[in-house]
DSSP file (Angstrom, degrees, kcal/mol; ACC not computed):
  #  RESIDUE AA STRUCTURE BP1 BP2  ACC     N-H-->O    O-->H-N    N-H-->O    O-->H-N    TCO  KAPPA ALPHA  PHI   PSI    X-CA   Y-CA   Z-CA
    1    1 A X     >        0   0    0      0, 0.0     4,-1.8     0, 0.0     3,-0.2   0.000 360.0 360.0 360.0 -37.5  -38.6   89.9   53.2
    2    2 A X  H  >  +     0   0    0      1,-0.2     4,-3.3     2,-0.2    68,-0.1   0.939 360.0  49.0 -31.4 -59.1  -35.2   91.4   55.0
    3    3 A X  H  4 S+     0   0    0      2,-0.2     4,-0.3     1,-0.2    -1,-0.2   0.533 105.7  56.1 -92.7   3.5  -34.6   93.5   52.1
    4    4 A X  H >> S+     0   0    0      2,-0.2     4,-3.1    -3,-0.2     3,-2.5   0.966 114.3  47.7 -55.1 -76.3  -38.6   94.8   52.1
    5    5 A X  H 3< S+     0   0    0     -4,-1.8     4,-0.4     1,-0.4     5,-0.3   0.829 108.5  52.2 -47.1 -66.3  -37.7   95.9   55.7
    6    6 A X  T 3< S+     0   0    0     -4,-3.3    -1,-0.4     1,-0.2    -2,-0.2   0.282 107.4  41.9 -79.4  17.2  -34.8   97.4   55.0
    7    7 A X  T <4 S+     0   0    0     -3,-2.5     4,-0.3    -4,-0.3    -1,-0.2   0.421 111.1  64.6 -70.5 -39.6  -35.4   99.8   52.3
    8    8 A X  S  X S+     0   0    0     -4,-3.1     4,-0.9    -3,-0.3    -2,-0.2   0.457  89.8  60.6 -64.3   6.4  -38.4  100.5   54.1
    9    9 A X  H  > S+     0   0    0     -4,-0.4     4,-3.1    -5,-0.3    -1,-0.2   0.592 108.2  47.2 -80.7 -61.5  -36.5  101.7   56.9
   10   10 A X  H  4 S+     0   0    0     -5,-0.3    -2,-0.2     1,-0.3    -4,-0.1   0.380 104.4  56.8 -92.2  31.8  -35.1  104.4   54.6
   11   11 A X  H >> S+     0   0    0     -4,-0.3     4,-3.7    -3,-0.1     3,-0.5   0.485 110.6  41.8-115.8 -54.4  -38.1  105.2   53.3
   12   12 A X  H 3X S+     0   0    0     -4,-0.9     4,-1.2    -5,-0.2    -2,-0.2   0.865 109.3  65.0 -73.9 -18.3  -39.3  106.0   57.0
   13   13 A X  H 3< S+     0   0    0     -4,-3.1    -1,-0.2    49,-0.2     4,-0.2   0.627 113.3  32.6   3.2 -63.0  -35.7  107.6   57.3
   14   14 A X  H X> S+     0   0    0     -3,-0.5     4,-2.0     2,-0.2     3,-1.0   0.771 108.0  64.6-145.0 -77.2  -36.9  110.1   54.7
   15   15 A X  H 3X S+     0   0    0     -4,-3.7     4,-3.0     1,-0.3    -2,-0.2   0.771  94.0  60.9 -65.6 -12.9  -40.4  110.4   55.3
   16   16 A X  H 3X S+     0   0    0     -4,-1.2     4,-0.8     2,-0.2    -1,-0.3   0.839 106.8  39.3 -70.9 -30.7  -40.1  112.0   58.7
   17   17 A X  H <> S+     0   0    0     -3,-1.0     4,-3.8    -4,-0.2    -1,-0.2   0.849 116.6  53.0 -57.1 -36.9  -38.4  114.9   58.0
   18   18 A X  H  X S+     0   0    0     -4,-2.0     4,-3.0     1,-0.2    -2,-0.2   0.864 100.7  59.6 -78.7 -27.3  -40.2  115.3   55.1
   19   19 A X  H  < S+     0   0    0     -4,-3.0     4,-0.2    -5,-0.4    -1,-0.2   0.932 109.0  45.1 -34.1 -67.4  -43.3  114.9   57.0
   20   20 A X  H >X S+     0   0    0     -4,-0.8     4,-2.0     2,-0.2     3,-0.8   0.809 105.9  58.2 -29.7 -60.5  -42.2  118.2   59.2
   21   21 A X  H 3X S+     0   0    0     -4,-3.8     4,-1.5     1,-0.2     5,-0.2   0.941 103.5  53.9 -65.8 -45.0  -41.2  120.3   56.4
   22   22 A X  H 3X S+     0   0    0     -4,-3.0     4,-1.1     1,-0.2    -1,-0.2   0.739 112.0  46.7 -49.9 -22.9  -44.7  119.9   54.9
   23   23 A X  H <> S+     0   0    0     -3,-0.8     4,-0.7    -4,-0.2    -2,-0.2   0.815 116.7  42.2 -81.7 -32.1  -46.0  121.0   58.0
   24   24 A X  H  < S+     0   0    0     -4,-2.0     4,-0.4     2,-0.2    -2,-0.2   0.585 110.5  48.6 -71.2 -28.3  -43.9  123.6   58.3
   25   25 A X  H >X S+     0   0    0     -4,-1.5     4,-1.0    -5,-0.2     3,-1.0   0.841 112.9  59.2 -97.4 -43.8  -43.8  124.9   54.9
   26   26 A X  H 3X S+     0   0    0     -4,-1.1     4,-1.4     1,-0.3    -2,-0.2   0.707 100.1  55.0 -72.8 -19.7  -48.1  124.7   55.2
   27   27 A X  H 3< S+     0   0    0     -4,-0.7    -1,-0.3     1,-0.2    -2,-0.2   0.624 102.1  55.3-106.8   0.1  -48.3  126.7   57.9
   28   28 A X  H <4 S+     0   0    0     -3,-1.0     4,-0.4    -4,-0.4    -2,-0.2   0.650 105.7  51.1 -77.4  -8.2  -46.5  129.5   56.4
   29   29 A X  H >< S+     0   0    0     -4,-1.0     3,-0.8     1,-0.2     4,-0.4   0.964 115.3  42.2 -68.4 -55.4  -48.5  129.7   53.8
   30   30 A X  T 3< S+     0   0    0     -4,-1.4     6,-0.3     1,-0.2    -1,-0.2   0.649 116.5  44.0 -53.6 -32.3  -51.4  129.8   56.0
   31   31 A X  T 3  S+     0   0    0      1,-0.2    -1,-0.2    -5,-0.2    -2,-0.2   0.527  99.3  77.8-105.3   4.4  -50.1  132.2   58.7
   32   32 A X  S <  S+     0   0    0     -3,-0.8    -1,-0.2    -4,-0.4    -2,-0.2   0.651  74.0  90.0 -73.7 -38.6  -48.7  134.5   56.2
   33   33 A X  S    S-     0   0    0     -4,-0.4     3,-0.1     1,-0.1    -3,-0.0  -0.313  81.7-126.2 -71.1 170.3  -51.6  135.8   55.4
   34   34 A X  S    S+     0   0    0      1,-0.2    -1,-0.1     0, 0.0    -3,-0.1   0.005 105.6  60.2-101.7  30.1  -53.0  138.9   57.1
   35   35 A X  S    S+     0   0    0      2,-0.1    -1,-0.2     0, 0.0    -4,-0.1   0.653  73.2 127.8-101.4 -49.8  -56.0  137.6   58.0
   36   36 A X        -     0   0    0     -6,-0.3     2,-0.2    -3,-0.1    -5,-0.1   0.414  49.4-143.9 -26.2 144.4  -54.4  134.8   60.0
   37   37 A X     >  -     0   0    0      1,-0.1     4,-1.1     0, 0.0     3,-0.2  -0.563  21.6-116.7-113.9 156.8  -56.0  134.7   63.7
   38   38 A X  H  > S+     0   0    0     -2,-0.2     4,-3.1     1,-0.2     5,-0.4   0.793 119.5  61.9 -65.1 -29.7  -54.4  134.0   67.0
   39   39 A X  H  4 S+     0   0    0      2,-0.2    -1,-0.2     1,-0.2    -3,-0.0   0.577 110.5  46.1 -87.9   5.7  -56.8  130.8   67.4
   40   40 A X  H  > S+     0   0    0     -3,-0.2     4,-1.7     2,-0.1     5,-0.4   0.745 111.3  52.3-101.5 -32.8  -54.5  129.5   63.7
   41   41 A X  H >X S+     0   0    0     -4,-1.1     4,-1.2     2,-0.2     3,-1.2   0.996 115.3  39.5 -60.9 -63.3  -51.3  130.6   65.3
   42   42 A X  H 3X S+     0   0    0     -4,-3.1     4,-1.9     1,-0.3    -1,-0.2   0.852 115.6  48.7 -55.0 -48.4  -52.3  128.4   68.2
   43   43 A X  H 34 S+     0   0    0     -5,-0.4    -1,-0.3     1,-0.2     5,-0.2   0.628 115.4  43.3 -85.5   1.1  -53.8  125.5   66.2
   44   44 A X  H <X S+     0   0    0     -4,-1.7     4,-1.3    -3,-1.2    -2,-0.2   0.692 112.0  58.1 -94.6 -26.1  -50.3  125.2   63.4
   45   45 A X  H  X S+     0   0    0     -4,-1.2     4,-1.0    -5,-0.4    -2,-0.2   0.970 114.0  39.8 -68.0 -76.9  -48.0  125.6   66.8
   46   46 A X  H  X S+     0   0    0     -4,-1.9     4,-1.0     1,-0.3    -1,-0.2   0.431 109.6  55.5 -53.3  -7.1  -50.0  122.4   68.1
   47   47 A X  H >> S+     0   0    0     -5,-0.2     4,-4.0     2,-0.2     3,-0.6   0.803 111.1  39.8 -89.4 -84.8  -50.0  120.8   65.5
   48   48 A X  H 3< S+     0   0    0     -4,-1.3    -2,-0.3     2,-0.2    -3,-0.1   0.603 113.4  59.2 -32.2 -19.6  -46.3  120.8   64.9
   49   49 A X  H >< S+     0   0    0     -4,-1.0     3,-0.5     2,-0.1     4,-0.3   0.857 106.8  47.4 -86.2 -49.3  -45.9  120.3   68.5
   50   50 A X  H << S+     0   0    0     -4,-1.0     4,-0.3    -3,-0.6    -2,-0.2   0.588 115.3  35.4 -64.7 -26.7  -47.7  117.2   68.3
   51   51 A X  T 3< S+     0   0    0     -4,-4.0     4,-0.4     1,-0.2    -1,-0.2  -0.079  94.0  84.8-121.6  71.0  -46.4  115.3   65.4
   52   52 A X  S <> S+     0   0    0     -3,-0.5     4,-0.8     2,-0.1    -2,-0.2   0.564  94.2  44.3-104.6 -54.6  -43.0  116.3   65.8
   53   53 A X  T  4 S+     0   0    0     -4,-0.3     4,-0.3     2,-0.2    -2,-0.1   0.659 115.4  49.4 -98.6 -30.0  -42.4  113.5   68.5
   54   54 A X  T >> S+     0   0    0     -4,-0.3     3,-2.7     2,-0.2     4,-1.9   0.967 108.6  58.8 -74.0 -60.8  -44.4  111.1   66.0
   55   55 A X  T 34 S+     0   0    0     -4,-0.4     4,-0.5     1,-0.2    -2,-0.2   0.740 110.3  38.5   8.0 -77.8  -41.9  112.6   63.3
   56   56 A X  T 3< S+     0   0    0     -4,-0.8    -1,-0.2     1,-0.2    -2,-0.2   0.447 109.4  57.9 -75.4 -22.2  -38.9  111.4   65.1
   57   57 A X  T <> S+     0   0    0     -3,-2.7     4,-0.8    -4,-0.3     3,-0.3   0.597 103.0  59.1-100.5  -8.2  -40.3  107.9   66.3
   58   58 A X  H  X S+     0   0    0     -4,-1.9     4,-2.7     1,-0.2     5,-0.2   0.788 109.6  43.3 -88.4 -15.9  -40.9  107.2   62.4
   59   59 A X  H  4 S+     0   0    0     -4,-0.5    -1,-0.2     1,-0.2    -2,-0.2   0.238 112.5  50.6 -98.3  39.6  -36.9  107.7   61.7
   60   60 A X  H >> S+     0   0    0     -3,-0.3     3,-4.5     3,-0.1     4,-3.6   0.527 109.6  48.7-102.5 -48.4  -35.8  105.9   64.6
   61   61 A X  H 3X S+     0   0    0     -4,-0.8     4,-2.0     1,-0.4    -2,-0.2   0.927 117.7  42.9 -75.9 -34.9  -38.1  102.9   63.5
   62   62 A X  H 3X S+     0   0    0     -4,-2.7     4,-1.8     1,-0.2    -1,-0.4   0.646 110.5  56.4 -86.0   4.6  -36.6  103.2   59.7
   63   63 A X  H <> S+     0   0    0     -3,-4.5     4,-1.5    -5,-0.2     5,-0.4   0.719 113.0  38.4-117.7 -35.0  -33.2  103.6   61.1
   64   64 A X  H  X>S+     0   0    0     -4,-3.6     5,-1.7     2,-0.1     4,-1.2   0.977 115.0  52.3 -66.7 -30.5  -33.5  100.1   63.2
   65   65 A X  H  <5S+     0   0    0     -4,-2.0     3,-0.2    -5,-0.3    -2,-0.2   0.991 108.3  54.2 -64.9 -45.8  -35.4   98.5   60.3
   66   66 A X  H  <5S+     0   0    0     -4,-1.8    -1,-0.2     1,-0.3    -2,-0.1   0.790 111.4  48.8 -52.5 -33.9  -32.0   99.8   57.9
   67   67 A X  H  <5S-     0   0    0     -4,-1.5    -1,-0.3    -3,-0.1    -2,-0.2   0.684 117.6-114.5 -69.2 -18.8  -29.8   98.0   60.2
   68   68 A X  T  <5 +     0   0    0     -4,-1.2     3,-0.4    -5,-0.4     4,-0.3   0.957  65.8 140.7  95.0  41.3  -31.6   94.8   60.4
   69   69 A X  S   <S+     0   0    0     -5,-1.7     3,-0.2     1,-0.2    -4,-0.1   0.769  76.1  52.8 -82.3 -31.6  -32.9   94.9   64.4
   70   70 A X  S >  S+     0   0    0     -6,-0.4     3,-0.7     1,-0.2     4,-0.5   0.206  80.7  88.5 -95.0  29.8  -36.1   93.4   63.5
   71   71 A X  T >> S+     0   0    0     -3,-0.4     3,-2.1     1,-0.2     4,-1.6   0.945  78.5  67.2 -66.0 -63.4  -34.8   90.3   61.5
   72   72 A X  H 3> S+     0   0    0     -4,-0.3     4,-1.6     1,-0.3    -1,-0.2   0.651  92.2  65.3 -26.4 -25.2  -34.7   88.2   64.9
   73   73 A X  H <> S+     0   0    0     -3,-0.7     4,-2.3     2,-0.2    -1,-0.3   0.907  95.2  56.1 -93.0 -34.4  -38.8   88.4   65.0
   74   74 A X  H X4 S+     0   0    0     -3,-2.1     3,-0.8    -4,-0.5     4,-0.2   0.982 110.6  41.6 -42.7 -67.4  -39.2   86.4   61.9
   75   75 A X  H >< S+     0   0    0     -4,-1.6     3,-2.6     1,-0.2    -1,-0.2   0.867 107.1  58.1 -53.2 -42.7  -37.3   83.5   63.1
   76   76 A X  H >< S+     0   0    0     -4,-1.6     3,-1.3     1,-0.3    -1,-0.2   0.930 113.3  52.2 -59.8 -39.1  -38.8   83.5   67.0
   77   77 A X  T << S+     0   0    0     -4,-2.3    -1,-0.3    -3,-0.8    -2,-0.2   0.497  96.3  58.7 -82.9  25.3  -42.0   83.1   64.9
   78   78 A X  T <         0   0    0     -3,-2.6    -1,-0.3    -4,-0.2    -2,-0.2  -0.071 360.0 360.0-130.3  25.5  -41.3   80.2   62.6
   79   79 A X    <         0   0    0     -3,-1.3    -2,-0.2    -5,-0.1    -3,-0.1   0.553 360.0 360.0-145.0 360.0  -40.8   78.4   65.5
């Protein structure tokens, strides 16, 4: 089960950036156009603004799981 956890760790490692860049990459596509509205500019800004922080809280959590912080919880429950 350790070695679940830790590859998953770099798996959330990985997906958070990549997470961002999809957002990022989608809302030029979208704002590119010349149609694009203030009220799209507003709502991709916020968007990005808002999981940006989520972003960041998934590679911390894969970068404790790659070290092996959460091993200790197994054990406290098995007894």
């Amino acid at each position: 089960m350790n070695s679940i956890k830790k590859y998953l760790g770099a798996v959330w490692m990985l997906l958070g950036p990549a997470a961002i860049a999809f957002l990022i990459w989608q809302a030029s596509l979208k704002l590119a156009s010349p149609k694009a509205t203030m009220d799209e500019w507003l709502q991709w800004c916020i968007i990005i603004f808002i999981f940006t922080p989520v972003a960041i809280g998934m590679v911390i959590f894969g970068w404790y799981a790659w070290n092996n912080e959460y091993n200790h919880i197994e054990d406290e429950s098995e007894s």
